[in-house]
C-alpha positions in Angstrom: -60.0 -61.2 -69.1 -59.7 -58.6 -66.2 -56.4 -57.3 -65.4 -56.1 -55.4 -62.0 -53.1 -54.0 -59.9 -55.4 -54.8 -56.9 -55.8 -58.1 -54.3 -59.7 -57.5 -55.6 -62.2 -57.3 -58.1 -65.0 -54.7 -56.8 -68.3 -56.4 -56.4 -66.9 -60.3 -57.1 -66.0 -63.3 -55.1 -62.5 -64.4 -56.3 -60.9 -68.5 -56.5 -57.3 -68.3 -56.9 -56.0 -70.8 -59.0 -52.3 -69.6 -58.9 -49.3 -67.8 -60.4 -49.1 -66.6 -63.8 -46.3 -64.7 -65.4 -44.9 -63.9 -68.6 -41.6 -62.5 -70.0 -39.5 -61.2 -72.9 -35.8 -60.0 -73.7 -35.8 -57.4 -76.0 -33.4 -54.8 -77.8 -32.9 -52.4 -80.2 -30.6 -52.6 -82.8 -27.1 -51.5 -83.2 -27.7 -48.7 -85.2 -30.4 -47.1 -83.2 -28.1 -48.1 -80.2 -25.5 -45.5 -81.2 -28.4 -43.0 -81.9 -29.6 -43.3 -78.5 -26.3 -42.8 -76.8 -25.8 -39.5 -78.5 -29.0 -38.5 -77.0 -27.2 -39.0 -73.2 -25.0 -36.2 -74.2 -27.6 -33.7 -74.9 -30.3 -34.8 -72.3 -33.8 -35.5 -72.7 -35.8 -38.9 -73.5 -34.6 -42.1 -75.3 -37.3 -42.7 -77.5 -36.3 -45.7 -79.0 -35.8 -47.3 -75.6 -39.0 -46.1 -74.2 -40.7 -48.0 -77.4 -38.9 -50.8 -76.3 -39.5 -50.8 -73.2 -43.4 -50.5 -73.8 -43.5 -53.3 -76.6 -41.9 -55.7 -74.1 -44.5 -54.5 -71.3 -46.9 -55.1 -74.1 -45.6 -58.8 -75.0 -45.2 -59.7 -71.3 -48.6 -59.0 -70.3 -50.1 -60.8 -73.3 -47.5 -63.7 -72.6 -49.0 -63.9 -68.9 -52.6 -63.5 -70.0 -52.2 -66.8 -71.9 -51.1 -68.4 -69.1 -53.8 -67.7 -67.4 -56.5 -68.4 -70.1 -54.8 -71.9 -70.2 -55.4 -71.7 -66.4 -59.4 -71.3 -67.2 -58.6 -67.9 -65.2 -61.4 -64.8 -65.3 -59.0 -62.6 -64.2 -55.4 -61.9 -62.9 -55.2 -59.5 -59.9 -52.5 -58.3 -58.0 -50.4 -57.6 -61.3 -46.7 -56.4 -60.7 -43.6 -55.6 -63.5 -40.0 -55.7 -63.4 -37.1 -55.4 -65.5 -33.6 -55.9 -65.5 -30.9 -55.2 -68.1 -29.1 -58.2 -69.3 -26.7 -56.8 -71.2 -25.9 -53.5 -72.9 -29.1 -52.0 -75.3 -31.1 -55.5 -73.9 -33.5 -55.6 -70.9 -35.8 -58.7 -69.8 -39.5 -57.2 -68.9 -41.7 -59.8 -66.3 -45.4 -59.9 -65.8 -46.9 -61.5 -63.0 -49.9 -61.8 -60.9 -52.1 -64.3 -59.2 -54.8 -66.1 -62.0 -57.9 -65.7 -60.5 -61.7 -67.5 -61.3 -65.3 -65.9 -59.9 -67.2 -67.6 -57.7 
């Protein structure tokens, strides 16, 4: 499976078969919570939350690629990722992208 950031794939002719997309809600727990909010005080970066953040990236992405094996996709282009907190210590991580087949 090809995963670009791009409306193309260099060199191939592209049939879009439609929207894929894949999310997660993840947090840390309390303890490390309380750790991390010491670390405000002080300055610098919040480890734990930046592991978070990149497992739930991680889980998203493999989330969407499913969908778009189920798809018969070759490819997903045009790939995009938000986030939103949805509630203290807890953010919701979204893949998407357009599931894509060569010609």
């Amino acid at each position: 499976m090809i995963l670009v950031n791009t409306d193309y794939i260099t060199g191939k002719e592209l049939e879009m078969l439609g929207l894929v997309k894949g999310s997660t809600i993840q947090s840390k727990n309390i303890g490390r919570d309380i750790t991390q909010s010491f670390k405000t005080i002080i300055g610098g970066e919040l480890g734990a939350y930046t592991e978070m953040m990149n497992e739930a990236r991680a889980l998203a992405t493999k989330r969407m690629v499913a969908e778009a094996e189920q798809m018969g996709a070759d490819a997903v282009v045009n790939i995009r990722y938000a986030s939103s907190a949805v509630m203290q210590g807890a953010a919701e991580v979204i893949a998407y992208g357009t599931a894509v087949k060569f010609k």
